[in-house]
N, C-alpha and C positions, 0 to 999 in steps of 0.2 A: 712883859709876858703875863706877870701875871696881873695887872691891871687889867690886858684882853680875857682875860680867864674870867675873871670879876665880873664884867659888862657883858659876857654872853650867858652868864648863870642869870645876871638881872633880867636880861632878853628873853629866856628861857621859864622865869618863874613869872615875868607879866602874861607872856603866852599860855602858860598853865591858868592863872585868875580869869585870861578872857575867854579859854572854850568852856571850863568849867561855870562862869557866870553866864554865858547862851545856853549848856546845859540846865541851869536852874530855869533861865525862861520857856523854857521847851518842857519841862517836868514839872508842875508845880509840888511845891511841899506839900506836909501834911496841913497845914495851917491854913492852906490854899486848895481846898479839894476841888476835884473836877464835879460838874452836874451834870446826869443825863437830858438830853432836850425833853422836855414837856410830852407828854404821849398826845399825839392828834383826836380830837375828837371823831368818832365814828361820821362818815358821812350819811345822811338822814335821805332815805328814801322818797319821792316824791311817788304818793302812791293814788293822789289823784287823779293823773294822766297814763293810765297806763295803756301800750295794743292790745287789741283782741287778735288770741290766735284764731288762723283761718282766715284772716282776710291780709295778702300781701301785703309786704315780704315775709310775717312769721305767717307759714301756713300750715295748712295741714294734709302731710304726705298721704296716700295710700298704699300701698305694693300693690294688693292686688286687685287695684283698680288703673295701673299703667305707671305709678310712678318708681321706678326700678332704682333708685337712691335715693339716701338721703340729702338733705340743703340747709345752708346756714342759716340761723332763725329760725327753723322749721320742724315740727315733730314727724316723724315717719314711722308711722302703724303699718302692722303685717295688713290687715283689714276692721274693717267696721259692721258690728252685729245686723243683723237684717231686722233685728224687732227690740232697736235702742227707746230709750225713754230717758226723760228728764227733765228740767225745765227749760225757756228755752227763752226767756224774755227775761233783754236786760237794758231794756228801754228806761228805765227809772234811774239810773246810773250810770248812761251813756251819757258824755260829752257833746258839744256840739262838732268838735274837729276829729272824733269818731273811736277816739279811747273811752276808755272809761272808768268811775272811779269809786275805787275799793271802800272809802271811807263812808261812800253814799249807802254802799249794799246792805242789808239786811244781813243777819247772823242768826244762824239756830241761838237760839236760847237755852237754860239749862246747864244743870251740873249733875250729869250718871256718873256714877261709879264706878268700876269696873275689878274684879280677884284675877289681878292681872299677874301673866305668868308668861318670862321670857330671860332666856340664856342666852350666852354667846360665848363659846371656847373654842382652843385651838387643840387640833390634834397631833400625832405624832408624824402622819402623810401630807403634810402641810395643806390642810385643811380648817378652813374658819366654818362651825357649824350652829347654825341657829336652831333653838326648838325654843317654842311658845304658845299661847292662846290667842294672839294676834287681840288681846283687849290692851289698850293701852294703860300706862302709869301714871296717867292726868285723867281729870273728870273730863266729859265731852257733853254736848249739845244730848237736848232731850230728843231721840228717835222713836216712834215716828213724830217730823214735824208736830208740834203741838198748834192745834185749829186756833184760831184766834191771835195766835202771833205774827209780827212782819214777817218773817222769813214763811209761813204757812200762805200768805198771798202771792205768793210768786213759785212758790216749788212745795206741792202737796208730799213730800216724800214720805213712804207709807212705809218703810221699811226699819224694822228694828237693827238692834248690835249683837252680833252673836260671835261663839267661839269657833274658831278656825285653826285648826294645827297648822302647827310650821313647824317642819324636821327639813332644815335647807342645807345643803353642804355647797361651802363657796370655796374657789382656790385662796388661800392667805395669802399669797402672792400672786392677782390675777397678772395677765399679761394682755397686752392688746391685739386683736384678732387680724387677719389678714384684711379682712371686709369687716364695715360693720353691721350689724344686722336690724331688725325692724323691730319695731313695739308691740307688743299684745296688750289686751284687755286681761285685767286683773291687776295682780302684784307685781311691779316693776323691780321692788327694792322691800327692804325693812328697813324704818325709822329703829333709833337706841330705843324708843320710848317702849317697841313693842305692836309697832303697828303696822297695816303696808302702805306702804307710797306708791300710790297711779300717777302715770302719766297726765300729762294736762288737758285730757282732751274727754270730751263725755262720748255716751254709745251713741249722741245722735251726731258724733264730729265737728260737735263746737265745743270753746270752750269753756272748760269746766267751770275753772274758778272763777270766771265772768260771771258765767250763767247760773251756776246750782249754788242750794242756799250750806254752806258749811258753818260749820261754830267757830269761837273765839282759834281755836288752835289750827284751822284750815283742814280740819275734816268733816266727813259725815260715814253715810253708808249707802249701799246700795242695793240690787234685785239680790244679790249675793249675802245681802248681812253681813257684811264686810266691813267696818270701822277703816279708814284709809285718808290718805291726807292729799290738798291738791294743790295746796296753795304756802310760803312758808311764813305764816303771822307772827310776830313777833313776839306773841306767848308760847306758841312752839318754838321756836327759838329761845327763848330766856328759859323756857322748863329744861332743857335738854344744855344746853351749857351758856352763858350770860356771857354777850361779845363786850370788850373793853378797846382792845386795840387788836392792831394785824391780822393775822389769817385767822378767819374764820375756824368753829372746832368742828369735829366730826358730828355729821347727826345719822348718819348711819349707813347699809351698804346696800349696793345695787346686784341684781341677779346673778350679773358676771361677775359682782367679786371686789370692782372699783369701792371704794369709799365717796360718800357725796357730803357736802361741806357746807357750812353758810353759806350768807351772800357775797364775804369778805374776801378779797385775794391776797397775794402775798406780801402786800405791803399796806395792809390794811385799806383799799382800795373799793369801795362800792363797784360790785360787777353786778355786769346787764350779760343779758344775751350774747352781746355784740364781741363784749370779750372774748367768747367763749367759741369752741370750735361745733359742726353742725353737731357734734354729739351731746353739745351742751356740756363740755369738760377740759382742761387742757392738764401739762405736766408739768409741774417744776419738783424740789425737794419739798416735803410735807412729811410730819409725825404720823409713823406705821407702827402699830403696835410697840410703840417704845422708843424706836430709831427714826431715824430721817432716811428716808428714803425719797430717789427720782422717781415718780410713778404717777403715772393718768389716774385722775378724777375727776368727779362732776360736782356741779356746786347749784344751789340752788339761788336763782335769782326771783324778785320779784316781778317779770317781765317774761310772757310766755315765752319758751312751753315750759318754762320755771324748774323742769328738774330735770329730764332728761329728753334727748332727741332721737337717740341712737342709740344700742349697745355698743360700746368701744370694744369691751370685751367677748366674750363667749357666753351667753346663759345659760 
């Protein structure tokens, strides 16, 4: 008996050695640390083949010229000014396969300075409020075009930078609207930097960023004296937060209230248009003032209409 007693404590203490020895292969010691995988390098933009909006499938909507919604790839304006201007030839940078490329264009030239002045707090009615001079916190392109430069042979733009109040009150927690709604001419959104972000489209309904001459950061101005951005250069981007890996960071908010983001998605992921729904936005969890939250945004791509299609929300 007790010889069996003996030979089931040995059977007993071998089975003890072998879960605890898979245990040790399953956990390494400290001698043995685990490594994070490698961070992916960001995917590099190919910016010399890009569509022009306006000509199928990224087009450009009207309302009130019959197009009664919005479409995927596509920007959709409430309407287009009866006496637009702008430049309008972008023949020097067109492809032969009918894109065209960004690295060819011309740039305002110049570095203005700007006594730039721009808040952003939360209230106690759950309110995000913006007030500023709408000058950005980066130097910009000399306005008006300076005669004699590249960008002055293609787009005379006669128009200085000036200050523009912004007292904006957005919901902190927008919500997404029943219907979405259409684009106006002006201020679509504010950039962090202090500035506004337009739609992609100019007042003659092509567009912008194709055609009109913008500086290093993807702005200029316009009949308004308005300093505004059309396009996301990757100086505005690296002023505004420096991408490494994953999702892209906030660069600032749209009328309704959404936040709009790099180019990058949730898994560090180069987005085009295509990913994105016709408002130019989709929802997963993303950093909200501190927390994570599920909540629709838009992101800008380098691929028209590059920053917004739609209002998701309420303006």
């Amino acid at each position: 008996m007790q010889h069996l007693v003996r030979k089931s404590n040995i059977i007993l203490l071998l089975w003890v050695v072998v879960i605890t020895g898979c245990g040790k292969q399953d956990n390494p010691t400290d001698s043995e640390p685990t490594q994070d995988p490698p961070a992916l390098t960001p995917e590099t933009p190919d910016l010399t083949h890009l569509p022009f909006g306006g000509n199928a499938p990224t087009n450009i909507l009207i309302k009130n010229q019959g197009d009664a919604q919005p479409d995927f790839l596509s920007l959709w304006l409430c309407g287009i000014p009866a006496d637009g201007a702008g430049a309008d030839n972008a023949g020097d940078w067109t492809n032969p396969d009918g894109t065209w490329d960004y690295t060819q264009k011309p740039q305002v030239e110049g570095d203005g300075t700007w006594d730039h002045e721009f808040n952003i707090t939360l209230d106690d009615n759950g309110n995000r409020i913006l007030t500023g001079n709408n000058l950005p916190d980066h130097p910009t392109g000399i306005f008006p075009v300076q005669a004699g430069t590249a960008a002055w042979e293609y787009d005379k733009n006669p128009n200085i930078i000036s200050e523009h109040l912004i007292n904006l009150s957005l919901p902190a927690v927008p919500e997404v609207a029943p219907i979405p709604s259409c684009v106006g001419f002006g201020p679509a959104g504010f950039s962090l930097t202090g500035a506004a972000i337009y739609h992609g489209a100019s007042t003659l309904g092509t567009d912008a960023a194709a055609h009109e001459m913008l500086d290093k950061f993807g702005g200029h101005t316009d009949g308004t004296e308005r300093y505004h951005y059309h396009f996301p250069t990757q100086d505005l981007q690296d002023h505004i937060h420096p991408h490494e890996s994953g999702h892209s960071a906030l660069m600032g908010y749209m009328l309704d209230g959404f936040g709009i983001y790099g180019p990058y998605g949730e898994d560090g992921e180069l987005l085009t248009s295509a990913d994105l729904d016709e408002c130019h936005g989709h929802t997963h969890p993303i950093l909200w003032d501190g927390q994570m939250l599920t909540l629709y945004h838009y992101h800008w791509t380098y691929d028209f209409p590059y920053n917004i299609g739609c209002y998701r929300g309420t303006p």
